[in-house]
C-alpha positions as CSV (number, residue, x, y, z in Angstrom):
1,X,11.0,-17.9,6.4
2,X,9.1,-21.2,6.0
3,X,9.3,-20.5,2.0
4,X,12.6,-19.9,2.5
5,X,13.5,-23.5,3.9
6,X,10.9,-25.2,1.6
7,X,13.1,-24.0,-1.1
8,X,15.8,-25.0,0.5
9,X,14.6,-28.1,0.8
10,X,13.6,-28.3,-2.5
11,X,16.9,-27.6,-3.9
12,X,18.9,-29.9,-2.5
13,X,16.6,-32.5,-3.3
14,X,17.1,-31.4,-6.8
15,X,20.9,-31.4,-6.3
16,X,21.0,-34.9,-5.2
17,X,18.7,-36.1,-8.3
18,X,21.3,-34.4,-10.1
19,X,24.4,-35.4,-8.5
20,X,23.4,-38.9,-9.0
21,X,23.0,-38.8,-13.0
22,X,25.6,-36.6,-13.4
23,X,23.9,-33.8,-15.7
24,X,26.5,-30.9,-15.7
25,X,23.3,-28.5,-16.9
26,X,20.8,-29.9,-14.2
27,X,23.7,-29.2,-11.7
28,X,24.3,-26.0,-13.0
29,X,20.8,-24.9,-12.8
30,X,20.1,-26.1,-9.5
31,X,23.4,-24.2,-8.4
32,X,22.5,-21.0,-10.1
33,X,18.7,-21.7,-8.2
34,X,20.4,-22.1,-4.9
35,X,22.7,-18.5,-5.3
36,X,19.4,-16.9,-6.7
37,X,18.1,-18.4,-3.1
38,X,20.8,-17.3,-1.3
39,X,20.7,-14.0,-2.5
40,X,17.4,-13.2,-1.7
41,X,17.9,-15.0,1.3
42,X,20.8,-12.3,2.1
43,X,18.5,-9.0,1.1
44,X,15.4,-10.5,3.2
45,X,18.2,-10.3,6.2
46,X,19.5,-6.8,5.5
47,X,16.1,-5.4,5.4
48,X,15.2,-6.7,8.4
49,X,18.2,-5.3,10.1
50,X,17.6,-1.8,8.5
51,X,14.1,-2.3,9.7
52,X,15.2,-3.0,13.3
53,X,17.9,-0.7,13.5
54,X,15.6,2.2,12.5
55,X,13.0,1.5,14.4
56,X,15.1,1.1,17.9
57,X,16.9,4.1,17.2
58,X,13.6,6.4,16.3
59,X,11.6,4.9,18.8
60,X,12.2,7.2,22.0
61,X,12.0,10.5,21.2
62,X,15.3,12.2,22.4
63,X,13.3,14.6,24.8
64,X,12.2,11.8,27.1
65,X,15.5,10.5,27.2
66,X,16.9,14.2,28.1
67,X,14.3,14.3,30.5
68,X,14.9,11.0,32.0
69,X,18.8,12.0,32.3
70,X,17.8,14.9,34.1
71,X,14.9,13.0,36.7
72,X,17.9,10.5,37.7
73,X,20.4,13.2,38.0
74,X,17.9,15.4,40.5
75,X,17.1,11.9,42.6
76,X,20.7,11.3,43.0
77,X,21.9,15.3,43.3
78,X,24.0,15.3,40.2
79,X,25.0,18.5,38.2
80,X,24.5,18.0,34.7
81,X,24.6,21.5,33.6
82,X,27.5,21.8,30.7
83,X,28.8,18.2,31.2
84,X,26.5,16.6,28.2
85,X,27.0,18.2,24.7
86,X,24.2,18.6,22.4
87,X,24.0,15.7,20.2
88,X,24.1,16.7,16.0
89,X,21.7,14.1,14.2
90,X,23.1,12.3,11.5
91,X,21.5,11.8,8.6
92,X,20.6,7.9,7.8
93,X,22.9,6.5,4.9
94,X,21.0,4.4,2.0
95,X,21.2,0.7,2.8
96,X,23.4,-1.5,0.3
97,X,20.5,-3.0,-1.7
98,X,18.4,0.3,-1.7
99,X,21.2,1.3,-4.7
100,X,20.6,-2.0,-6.1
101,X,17.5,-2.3,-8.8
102,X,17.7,-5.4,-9.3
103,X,17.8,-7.0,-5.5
104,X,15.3,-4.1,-4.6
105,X,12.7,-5.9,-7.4
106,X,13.3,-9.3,-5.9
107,X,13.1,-7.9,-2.2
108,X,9.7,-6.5,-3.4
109,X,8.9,-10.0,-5.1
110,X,9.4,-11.5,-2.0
111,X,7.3,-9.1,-0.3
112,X,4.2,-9.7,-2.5
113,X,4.5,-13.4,-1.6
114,X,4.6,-13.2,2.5
């Protein structure tokens, strides 16, 4: 995250040298710099919340929790018997910029630098 907002920082510094003598190319390159920035920016955040989504939803095993249900239920004198339905697992869909070659190369890119 810190390369991120040296970057960032970078950039805009850039921008402002270039705002100032009014180069249309040094603009354009430094706006093209900041999407590229952006973009990776934007993948770095989805694959972190893929991450954390997966790993809260796999990380109690659905067992304990039946079994959990079931201590609470006994301690309180609760009939659970046919109330619950069995819960089907669905299969995980492909995040966005898994189907994406080209963000997946930078999101490894970005990797290899952390």
């Amino acid at each position: 995250m810190k390369a991120v907002t040296g970057s960032m920082a970078n950039i805009v510094k850039a921008m402002d040298k270039s705002m100032k003598s009014m180069d249309l190319e040094k603009m354009t390159m430094v706006m093209d710099q900041f999407e590229k920035q952006f973009e990776d920016l934007d993948v770095q955040s989805e694959y972190v919340e893929a991450a954390m989504s997966q790993s809260t939803t796999l990380s109690t095993p659905a067992d304990q929790v039946d079994l959990l249900i079931n201590q609470v239920a006994d301690e309180h004198g609760l009939e659970l018997a046919g109330k619950l339905g069995t819960v089907v697992p669905v299969a995980a869909t492909p995040s966005p910029f898994q189907e994406q070659d080209e963000l997946t190369e930078r999101l490894n890119k970005l990797k290899q630098k952390s």
